[in-house]
Residue frames as qw, qx, qy, qz and C-alpha x, y, z in Angstrom:
[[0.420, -0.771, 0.155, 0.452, -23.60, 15.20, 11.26],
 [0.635, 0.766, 0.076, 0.056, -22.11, 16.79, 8.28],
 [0.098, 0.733, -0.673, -0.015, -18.62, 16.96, 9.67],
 [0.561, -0.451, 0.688, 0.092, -18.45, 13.66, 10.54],
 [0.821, 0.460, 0.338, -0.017, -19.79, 12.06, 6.86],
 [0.538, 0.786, -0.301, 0.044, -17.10, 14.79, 5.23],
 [0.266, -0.648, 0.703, -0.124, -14.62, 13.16, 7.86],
 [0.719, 0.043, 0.675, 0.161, -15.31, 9.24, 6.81],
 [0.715, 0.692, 0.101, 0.001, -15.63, 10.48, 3.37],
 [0.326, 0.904, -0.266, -0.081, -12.25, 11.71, 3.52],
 [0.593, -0.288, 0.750, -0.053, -10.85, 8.45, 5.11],
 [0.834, 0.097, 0.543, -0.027, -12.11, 6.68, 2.72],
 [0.609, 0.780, -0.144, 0.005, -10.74, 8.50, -0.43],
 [0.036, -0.854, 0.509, 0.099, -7.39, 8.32, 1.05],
 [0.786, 0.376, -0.480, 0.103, -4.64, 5.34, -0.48],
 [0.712, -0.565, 0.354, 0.221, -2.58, 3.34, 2.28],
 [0.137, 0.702, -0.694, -0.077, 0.91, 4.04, 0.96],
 [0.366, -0.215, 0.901, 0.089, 1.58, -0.01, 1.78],
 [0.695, 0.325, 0.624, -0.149, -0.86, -0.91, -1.09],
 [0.319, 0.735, -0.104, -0.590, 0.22, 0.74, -3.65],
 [0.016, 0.174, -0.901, -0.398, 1.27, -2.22, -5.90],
 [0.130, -0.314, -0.868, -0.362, -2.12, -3.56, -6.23],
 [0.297, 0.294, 0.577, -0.702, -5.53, -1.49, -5.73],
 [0.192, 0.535, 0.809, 0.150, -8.72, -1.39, -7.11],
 [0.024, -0.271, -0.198, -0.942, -9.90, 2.39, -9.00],
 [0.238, 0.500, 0.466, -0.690, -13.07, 3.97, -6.49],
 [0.318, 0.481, 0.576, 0.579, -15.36, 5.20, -8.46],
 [0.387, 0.891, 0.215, 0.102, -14.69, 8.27, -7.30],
 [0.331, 0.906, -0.261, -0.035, -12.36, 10.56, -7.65],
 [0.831, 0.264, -0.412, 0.265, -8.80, 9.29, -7.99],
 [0.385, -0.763, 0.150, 0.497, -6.48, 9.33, -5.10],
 [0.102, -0.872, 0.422, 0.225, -2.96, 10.52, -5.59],
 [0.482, -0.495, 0.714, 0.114, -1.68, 7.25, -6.36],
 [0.608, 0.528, 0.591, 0.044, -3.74, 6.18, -8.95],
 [0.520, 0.827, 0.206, -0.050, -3.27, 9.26, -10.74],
 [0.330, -0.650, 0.638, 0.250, 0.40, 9.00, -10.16],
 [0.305, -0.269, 0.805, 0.431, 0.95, 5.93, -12.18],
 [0.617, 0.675, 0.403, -0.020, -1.65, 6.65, -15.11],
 [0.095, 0.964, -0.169, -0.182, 0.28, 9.64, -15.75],
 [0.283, -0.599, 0.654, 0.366, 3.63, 7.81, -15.72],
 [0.670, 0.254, 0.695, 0.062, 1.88, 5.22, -17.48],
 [0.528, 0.826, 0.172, 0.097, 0.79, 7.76, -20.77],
 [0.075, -0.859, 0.451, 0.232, 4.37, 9.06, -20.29],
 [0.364, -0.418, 0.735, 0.390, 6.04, 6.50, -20.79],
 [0.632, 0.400, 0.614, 0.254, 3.65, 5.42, -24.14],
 [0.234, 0.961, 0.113, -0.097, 4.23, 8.82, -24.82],
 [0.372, -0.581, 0.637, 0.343, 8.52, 8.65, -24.17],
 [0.621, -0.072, 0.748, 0.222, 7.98, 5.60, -26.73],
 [0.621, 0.568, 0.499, 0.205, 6.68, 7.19, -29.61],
 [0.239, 0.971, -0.014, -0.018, 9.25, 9.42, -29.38],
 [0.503, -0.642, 0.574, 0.077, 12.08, 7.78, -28.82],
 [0.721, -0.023, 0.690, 0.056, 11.28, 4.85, -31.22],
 [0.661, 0.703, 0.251, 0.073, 11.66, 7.18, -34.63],
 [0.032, -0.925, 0.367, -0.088, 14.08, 8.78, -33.51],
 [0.604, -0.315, 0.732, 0.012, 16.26, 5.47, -32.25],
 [0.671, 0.220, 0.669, 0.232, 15.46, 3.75, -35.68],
 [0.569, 0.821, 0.031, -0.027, 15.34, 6.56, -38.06],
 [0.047, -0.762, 0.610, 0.212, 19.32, 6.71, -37.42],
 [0.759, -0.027, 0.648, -0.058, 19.71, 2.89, -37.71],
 [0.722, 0.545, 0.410, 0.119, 18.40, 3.37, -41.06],
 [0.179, 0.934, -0.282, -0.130, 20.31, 6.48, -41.91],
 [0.251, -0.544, 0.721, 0.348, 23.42, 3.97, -41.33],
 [0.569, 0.177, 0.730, 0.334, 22.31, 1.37, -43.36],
 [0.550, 0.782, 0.268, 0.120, 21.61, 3.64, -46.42],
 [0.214, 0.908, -0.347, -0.090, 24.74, 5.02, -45.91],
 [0.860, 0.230, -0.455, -0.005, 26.02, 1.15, -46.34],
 [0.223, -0.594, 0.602, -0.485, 27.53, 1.38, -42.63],
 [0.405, -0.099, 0.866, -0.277, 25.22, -1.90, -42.28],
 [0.361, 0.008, -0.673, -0.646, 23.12, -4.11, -43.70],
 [0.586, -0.253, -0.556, -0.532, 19.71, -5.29, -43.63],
 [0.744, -0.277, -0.593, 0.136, 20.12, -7.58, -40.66],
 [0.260, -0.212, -0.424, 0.841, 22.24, -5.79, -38.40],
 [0.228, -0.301, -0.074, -0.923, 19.33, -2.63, -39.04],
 [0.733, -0.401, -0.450, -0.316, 16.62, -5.05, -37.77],
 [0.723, -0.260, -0.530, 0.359, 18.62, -6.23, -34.84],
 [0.299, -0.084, -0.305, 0.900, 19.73, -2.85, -33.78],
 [0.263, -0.402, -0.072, -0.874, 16.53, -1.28, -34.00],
 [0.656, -0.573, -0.348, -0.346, 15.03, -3.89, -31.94],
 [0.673, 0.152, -0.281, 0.667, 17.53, -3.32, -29.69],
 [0.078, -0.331, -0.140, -0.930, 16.98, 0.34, -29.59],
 [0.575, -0.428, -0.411, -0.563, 13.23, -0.69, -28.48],
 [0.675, -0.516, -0.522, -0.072, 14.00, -2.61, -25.91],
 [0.319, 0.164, -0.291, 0.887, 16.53, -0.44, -24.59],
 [0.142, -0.270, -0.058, -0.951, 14.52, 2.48, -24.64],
 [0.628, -0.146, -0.756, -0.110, 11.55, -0.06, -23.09],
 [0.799, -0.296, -0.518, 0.077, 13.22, -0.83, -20.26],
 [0.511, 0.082, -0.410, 0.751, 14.86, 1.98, -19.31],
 [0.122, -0.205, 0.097, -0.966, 11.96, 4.33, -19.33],
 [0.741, -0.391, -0.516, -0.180, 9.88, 1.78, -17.78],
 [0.607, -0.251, -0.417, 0.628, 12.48, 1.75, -14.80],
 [0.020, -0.109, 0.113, -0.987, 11.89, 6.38, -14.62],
 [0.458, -0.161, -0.010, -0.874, 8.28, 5.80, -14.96],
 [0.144, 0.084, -0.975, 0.144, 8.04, 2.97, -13.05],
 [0.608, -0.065, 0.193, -0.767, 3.84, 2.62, -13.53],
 [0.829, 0.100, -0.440, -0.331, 3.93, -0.77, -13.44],
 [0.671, -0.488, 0.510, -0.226, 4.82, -3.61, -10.44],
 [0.680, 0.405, -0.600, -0.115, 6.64, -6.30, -12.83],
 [0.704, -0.436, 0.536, -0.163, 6.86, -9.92, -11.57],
 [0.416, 0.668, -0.520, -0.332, 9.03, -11.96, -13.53],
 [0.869, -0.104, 0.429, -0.223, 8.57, -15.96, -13.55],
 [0.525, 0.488, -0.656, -0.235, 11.18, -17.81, -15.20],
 [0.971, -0.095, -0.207, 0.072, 12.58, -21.57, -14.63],
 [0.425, -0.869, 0.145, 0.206, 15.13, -21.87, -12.15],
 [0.587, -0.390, 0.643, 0.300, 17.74, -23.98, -14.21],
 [0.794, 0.577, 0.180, -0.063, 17.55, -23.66, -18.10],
 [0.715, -0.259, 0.313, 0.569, 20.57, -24.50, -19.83],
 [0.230, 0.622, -0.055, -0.746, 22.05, -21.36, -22.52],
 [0.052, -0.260, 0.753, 0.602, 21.71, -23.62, -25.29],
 [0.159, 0.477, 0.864, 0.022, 18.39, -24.19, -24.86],
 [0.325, 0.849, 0.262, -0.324, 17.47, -20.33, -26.10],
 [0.133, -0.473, 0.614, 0.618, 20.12, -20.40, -28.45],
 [0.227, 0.243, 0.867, 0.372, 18.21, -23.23, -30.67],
 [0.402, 0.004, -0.131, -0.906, 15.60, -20.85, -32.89],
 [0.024, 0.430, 0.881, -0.196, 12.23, -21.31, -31.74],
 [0.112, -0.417, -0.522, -0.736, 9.26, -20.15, -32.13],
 [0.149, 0.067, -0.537, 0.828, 7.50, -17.98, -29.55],
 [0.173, -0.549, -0.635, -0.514, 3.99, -18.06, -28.30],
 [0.189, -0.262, -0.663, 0.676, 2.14, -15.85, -25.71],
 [0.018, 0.764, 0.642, -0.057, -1.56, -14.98, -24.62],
 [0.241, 0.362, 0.228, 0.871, -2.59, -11.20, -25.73],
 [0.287, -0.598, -0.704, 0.255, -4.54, -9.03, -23.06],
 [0.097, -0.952, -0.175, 0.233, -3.48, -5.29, -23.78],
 [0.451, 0.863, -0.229, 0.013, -2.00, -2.69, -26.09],
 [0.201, -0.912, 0.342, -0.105, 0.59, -2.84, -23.65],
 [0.975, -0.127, 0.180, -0.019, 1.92, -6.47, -24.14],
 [0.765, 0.370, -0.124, 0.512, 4.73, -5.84, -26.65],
 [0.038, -0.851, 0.283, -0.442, 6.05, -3.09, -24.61],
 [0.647, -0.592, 0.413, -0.245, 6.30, -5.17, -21.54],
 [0.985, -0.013, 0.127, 0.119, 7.74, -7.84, -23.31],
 [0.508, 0.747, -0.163, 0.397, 10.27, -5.77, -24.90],
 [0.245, -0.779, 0.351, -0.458, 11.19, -3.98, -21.69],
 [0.761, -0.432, 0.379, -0.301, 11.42, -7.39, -19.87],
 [0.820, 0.485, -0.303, -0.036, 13.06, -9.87, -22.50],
 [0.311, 0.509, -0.723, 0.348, 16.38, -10.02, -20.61],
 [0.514, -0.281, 0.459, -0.668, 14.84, -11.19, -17.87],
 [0.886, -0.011, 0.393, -0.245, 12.39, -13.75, -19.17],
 [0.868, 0.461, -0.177, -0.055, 14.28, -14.78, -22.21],
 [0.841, -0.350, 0.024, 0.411, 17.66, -14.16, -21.25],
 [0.181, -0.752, 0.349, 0.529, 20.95, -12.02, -21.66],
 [0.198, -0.311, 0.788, 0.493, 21.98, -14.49, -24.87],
 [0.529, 0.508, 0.676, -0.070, 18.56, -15.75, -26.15],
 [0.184, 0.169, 0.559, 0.790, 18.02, -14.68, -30.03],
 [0.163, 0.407, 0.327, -0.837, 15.93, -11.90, -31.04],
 [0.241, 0.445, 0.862, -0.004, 12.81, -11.98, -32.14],
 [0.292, 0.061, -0.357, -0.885, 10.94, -10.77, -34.80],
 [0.333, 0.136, 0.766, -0.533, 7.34, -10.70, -34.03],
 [0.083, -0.419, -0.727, -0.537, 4.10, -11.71, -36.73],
 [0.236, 0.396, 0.492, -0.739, 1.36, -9.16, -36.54],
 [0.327, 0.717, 0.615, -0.022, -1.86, -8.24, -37.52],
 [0.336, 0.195, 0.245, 0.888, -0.67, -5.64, -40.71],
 [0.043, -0.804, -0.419, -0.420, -3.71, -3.60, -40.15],
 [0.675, -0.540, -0.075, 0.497, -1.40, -2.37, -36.81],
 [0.474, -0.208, 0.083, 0.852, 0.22, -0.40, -39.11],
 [0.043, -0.708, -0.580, -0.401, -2.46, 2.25, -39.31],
 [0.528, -0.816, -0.007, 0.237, -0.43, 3.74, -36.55],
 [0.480, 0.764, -0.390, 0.183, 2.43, 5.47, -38.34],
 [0.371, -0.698, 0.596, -0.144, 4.55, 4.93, -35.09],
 [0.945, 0.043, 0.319, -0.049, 3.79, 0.67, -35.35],
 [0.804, 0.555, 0.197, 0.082, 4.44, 0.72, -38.93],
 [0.113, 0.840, -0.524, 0.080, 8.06, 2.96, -38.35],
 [0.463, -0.557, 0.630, -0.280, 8.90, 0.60, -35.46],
 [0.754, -0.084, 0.645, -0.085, 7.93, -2.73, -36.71],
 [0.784, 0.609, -0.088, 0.075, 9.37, -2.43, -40.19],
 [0.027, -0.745, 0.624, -0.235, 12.74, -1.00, -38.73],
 [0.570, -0.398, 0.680, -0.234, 12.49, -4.65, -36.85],
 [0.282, 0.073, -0.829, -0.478, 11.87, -6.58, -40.00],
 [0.431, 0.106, 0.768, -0.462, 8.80, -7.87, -37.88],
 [0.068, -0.048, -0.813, -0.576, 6.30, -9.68, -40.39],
 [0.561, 0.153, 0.234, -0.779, 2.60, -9.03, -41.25],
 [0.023, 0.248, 0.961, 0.118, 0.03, -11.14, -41.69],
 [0.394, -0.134, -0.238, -0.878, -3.26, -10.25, -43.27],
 [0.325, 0.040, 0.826, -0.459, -6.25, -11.64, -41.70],
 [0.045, 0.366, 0.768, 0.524, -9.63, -13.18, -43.65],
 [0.217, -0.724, -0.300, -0.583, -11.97, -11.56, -40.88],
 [0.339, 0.113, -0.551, 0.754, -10.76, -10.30, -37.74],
 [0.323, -0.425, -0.195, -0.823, -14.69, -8.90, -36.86],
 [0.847, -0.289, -0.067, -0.441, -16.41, -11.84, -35.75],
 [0.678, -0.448, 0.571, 0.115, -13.22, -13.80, -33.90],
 [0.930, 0.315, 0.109, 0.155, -12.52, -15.67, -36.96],
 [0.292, -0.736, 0.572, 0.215, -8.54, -16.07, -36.57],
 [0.815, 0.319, 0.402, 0.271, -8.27, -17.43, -40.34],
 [0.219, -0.487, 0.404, 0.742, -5.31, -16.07, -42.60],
 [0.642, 0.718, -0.158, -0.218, -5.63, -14.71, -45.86],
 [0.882, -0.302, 0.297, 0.205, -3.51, -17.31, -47.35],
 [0.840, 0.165, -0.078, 0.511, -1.45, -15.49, -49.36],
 [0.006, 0.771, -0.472, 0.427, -0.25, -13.41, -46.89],
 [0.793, -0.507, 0.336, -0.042, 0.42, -16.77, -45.32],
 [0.803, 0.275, 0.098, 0.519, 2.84, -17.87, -48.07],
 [0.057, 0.857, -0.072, 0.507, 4.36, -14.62, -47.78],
 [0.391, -0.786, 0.278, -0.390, 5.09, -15.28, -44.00],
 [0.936, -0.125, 0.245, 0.218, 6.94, -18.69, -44.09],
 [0.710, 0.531, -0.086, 0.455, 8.99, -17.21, -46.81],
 [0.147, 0.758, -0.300, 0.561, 9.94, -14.22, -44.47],
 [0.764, -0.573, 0.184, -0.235, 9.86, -16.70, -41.44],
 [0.916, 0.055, 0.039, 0.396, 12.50, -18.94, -43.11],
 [0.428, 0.750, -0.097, 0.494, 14.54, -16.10, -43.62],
 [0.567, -0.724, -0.084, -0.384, 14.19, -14.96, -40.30],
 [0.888, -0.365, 0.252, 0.122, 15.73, -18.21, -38.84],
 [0.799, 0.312, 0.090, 0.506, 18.54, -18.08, -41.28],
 [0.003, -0.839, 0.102, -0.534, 19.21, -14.64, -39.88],
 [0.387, -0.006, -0.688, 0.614, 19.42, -15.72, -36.45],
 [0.503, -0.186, 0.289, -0.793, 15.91, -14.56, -34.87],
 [0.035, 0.249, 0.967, -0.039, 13.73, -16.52, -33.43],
 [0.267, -0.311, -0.704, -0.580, 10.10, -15.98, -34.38],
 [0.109, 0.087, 0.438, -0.888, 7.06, -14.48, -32.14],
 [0.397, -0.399, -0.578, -0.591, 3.08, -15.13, -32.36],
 [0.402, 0.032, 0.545, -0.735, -0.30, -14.20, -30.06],
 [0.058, 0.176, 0.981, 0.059, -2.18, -17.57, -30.88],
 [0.208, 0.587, 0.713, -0.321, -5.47, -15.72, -30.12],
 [0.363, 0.367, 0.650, 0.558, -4.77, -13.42, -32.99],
 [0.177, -0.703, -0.111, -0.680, -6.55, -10.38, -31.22],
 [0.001, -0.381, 0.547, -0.745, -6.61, -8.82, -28.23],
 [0.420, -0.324, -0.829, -0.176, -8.55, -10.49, -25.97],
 [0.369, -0.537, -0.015, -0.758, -11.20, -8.41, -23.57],
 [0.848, -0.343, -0.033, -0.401, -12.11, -10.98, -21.23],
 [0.458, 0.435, -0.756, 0.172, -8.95, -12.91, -20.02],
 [0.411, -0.268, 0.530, -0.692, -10.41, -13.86, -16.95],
 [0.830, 0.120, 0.349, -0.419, -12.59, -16.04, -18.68],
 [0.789, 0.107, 0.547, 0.260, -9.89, -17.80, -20.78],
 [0.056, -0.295, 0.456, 0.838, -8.50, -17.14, -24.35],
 [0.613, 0.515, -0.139, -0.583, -10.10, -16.61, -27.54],
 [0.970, 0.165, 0.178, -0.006, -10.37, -19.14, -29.82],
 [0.519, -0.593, 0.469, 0.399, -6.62, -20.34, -30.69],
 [0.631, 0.684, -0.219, -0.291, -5.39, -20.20, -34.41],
 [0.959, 0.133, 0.126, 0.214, -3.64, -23.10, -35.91],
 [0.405, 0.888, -0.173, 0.130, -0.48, -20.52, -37.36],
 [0.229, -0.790, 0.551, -0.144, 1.77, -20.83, -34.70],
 [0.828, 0.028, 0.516, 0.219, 1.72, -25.53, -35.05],
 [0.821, 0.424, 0.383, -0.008, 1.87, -25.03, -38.66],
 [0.333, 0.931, -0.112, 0.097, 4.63, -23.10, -38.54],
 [0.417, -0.613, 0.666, -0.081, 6.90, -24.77, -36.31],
 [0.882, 0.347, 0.293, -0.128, 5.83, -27.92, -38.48],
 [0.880, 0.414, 0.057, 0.226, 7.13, -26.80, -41.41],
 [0.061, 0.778, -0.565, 0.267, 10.81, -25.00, -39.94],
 [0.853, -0.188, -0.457, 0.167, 10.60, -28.37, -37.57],
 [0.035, -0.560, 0.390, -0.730, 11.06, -25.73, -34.89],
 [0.320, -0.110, -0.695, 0.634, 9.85, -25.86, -31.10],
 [0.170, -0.696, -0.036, -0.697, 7.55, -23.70, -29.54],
 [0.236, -0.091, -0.577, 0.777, 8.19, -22.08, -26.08],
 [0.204, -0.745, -0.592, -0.228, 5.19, -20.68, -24.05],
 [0.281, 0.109, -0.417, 0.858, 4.87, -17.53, -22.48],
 [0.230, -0.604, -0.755, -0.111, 2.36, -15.96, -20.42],
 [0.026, -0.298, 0.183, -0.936, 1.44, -12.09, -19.27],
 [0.332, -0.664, -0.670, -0.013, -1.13, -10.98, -16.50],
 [0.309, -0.636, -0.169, 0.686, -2.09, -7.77, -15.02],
 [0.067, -0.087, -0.400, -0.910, -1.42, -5.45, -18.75],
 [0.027, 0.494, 0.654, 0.572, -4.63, -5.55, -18.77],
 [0.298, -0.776, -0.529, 0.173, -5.49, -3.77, -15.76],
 [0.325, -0.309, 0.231, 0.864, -3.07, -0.98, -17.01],
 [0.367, 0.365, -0.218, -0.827, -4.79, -0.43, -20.43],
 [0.576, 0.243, 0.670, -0.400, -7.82, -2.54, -20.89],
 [0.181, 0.189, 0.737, 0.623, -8.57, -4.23, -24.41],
 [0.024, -0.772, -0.598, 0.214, -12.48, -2.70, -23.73],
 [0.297, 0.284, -0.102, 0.906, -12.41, 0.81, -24.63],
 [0.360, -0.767, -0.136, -0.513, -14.95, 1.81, -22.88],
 [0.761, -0.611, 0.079, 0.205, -12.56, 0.88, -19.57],
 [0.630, 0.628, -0.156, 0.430, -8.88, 1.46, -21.74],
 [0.600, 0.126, -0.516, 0.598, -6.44, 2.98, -19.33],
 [0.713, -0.570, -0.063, -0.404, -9.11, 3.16, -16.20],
 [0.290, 0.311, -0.872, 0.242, -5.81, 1.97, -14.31],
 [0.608, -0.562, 0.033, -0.560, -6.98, -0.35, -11.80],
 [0.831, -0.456, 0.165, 0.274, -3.88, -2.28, -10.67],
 [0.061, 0.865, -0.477, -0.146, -0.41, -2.01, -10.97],
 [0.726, -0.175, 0.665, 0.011, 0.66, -5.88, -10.46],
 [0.630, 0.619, -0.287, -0.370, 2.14, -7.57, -13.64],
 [0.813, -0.256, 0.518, 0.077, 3.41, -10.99, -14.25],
 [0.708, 0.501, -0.267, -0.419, 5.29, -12.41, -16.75],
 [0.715, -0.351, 0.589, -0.138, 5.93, -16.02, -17.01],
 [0.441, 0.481, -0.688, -0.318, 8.51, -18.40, -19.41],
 [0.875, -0.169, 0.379, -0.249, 7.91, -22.16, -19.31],
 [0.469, -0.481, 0.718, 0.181, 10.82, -24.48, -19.00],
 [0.509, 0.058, 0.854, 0.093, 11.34, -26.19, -22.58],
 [0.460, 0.251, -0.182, -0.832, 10.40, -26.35, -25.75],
 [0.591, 0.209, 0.766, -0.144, 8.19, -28.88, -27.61],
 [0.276, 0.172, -0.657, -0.680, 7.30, -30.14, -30.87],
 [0.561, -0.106, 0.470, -0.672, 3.83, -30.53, -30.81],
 [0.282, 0.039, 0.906, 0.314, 2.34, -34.01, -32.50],
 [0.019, -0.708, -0.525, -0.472, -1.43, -31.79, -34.27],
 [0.039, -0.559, -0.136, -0.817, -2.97, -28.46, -33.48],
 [0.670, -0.529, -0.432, -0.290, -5.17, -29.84, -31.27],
 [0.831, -0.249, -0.235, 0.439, -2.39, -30.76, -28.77],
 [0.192, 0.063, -0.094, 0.975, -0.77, -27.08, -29.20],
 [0.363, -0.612, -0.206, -0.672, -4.32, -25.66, -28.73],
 [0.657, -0.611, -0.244, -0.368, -5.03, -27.18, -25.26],
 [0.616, -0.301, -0.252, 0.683, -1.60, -27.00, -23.53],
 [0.117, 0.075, -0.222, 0.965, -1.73, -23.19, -24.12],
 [0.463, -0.529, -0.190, -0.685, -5.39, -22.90, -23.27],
 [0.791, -0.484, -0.339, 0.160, -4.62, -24.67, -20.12],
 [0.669, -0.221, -0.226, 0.672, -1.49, -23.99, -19.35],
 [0.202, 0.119, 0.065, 0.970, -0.93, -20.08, -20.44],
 [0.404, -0.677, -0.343, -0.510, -5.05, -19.30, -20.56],
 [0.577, -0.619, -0.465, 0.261, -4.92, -20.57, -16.19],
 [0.518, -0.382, -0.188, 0.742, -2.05, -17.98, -16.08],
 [0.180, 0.119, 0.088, 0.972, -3.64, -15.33, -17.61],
 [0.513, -0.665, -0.331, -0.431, -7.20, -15.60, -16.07],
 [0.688, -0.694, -0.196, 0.082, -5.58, -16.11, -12.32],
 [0.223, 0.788, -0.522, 0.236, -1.74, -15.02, -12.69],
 [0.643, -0.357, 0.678, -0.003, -1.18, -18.32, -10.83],
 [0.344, 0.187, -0.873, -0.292, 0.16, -21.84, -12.78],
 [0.803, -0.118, -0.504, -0.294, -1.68, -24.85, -12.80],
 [0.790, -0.497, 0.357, -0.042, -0.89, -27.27, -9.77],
 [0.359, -0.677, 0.630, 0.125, 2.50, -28.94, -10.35],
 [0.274, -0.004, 0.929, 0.247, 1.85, -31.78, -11.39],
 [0.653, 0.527, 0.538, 0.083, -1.05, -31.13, -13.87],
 [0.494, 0.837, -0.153, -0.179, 1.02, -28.24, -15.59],
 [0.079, -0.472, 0.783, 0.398, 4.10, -30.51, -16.21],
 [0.513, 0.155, 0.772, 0.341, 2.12, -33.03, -17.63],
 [0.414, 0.842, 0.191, -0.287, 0.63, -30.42, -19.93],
 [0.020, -0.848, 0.459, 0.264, 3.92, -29.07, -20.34],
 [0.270, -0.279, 0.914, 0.120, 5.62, -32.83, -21.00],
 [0.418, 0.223, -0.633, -0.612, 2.92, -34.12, -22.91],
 [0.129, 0.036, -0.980, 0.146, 1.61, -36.55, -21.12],
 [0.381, 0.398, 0.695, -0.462, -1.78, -35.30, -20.15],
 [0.513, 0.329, -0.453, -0.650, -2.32, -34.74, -24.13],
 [0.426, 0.197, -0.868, -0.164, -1.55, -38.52, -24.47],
 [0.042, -0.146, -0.829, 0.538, -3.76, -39.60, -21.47],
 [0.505, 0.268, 0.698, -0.431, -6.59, -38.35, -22.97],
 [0.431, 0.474, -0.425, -0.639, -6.11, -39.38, -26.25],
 [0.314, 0.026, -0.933, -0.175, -5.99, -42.80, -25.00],
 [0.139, 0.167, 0.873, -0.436, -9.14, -42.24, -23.38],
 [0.719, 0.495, 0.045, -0.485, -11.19, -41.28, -26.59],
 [0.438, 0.286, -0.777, -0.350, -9.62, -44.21, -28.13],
 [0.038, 0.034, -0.983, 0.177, -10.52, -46.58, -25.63],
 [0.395, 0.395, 0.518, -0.647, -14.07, -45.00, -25.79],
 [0.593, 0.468, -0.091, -0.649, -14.64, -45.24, -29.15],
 [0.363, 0.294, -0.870, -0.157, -13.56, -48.68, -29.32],
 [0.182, 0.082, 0.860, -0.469, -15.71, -49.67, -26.44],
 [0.035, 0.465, 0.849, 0.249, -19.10, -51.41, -27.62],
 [0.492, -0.401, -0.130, -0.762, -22.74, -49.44, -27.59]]
């Protein structure tokens, strides 16, 4: 019966209005809803690269006309960003944000400059962080200037936006075959403009996995050492954050790129910072703790992500490859 197949066919194309925070893309055509919040979705990367030269090309216009200096330009342009972020995130609202903070952090604990880390899953990560910052960081927390990968600025827009912020490149040795080793002297180069940084009043920003990472589902990429060995030598902290869901916005893959196929987004601070005691120990609390929440948008159970979080399951099984490699053949 050829009316009834064009009648279930047209059932099934249609979107229940109560799902519209989280579906899955048909393959075929889009509904309505889907192509609703792609559209808002390229608006609003489209709002941002017009908004963000225009927002920082004054900035600069004062400081060269000596209205400010150096610092205050950086702060006010990132400023500017997240303004502009969050407001045109809130008109083109193609995104379900869930925001996951602790319930009780005291304000002096984002006041002390730290050093930020958080898992990388889509173009779309610094936007959402920008746009969300009050939220997860707070109303008073210090602003951050983020380390990227300099080849980023091959995008004129990047390279306006993330000089205007004083943000700080880092060259990579190869960036082809995963290897997430620094050309080291554009690491000397980035302590110098990290110490500065902190003597400015920002705190400091890094994506441990160093690229984007296609597959988050299945965990992070391998974790670079930059973010310990920097907190080392400032004898900083590092705080963890954790995104899910960007990717289902605009997909690291390009052959899938902005194939929306949810709206849902998380983003999640974790109570505390830490000085870690080796790499090793900052590698596998954020491949536990931040990887679980960006392959499942859930946390660990309770009690194994404080002791991640507290240190204690580091130290629990460090004394159980000592006690094994002291134990006889």
């Amino acid at each position: 019966d050829v009316r009834g197949l064009r009648a279930a066919a047209t059932k099934a194309s249609r979107c229940d209005p109560s799902a519209t925070d989280s579906f899955v893309r048909p393959e075929k055509p889009l509904s309505v809803f889907v192509a609703f919040f792609q559209a808002a979705m390229c608006s609003f990367i489209a709002s941002m690269c017009v908004t963000l030269p225009i927002s920082v090309s004054v900035v600069k216009l004062l400081e060269k006309c000596g209205a400010i200096d150096t610092t205050r330009r950086e702060n006010l342009s990132l400023r500017a960003g997240k303004f502009w972020a969050r407001w045109l995130m809130r008109i083109l609202p193609f995104a379900s944000v869930d925001v996951v903070v602790p319930e009780e952090t005291a304000p002096e604990e984002l006041q002390e400059p730290t050093i930020w880390v958080c898992n990388h899953i889509s173009m779309l990560d610094i936007f959402m962080l920008m746009a969300q910052d009050k939220k997860v960081r707070g109303k008073k927390a210090r602003p951050l200037k983020i380390i990227y990968w300099k080849t980023l600025e091959n995008n004129p827009v990047n390279k306006l936006f993330f000089k205007a912020c004083g943000f700080i490149p880092v060259e990579m040795e190869d960036n082809k075959d995963g290897d997430n080793s620094y050309n080291m002297s554009s690491f000397k180069t980035l302590l110098k403009m990290s110490k500065k940084a902190f003597e400015d009043g920002f705190d400091i920003g890094i994506l441990p996995e160093g690229q984007l990472n296609p597959t988050p589902e299945k965990g992070l990429r391998p974790i670079f050492s930059g973010a310990f060995t920097l907190a080392k030598m400032s004898r900083r902290p590092i705080r963890m954050m954790a995104l899910s869901g960007t990717q289902n916005l605009w997909h690291a893959d390009d052959a899938i790129g902005m194939d929306v196929r949810s709206r849902k987004v998380k983003v999640r601070r974790y109570p505390s910072g830490r000085k870690f005691s080796s790499s090793e120990e900052f590698a596998e609390t954020f491949k536990n703790v931040v990887g679980e929440f960006g392959a499942t948008g859930n946390d660990l159970p309770d009690n194994e992500l404080n002791a991640w979080i507290d240190g204690s399951r580091w130290a629990e099984i460090q004394a159980k490859n000592t006690e094994e490699n002291l134990a006889p053949a």
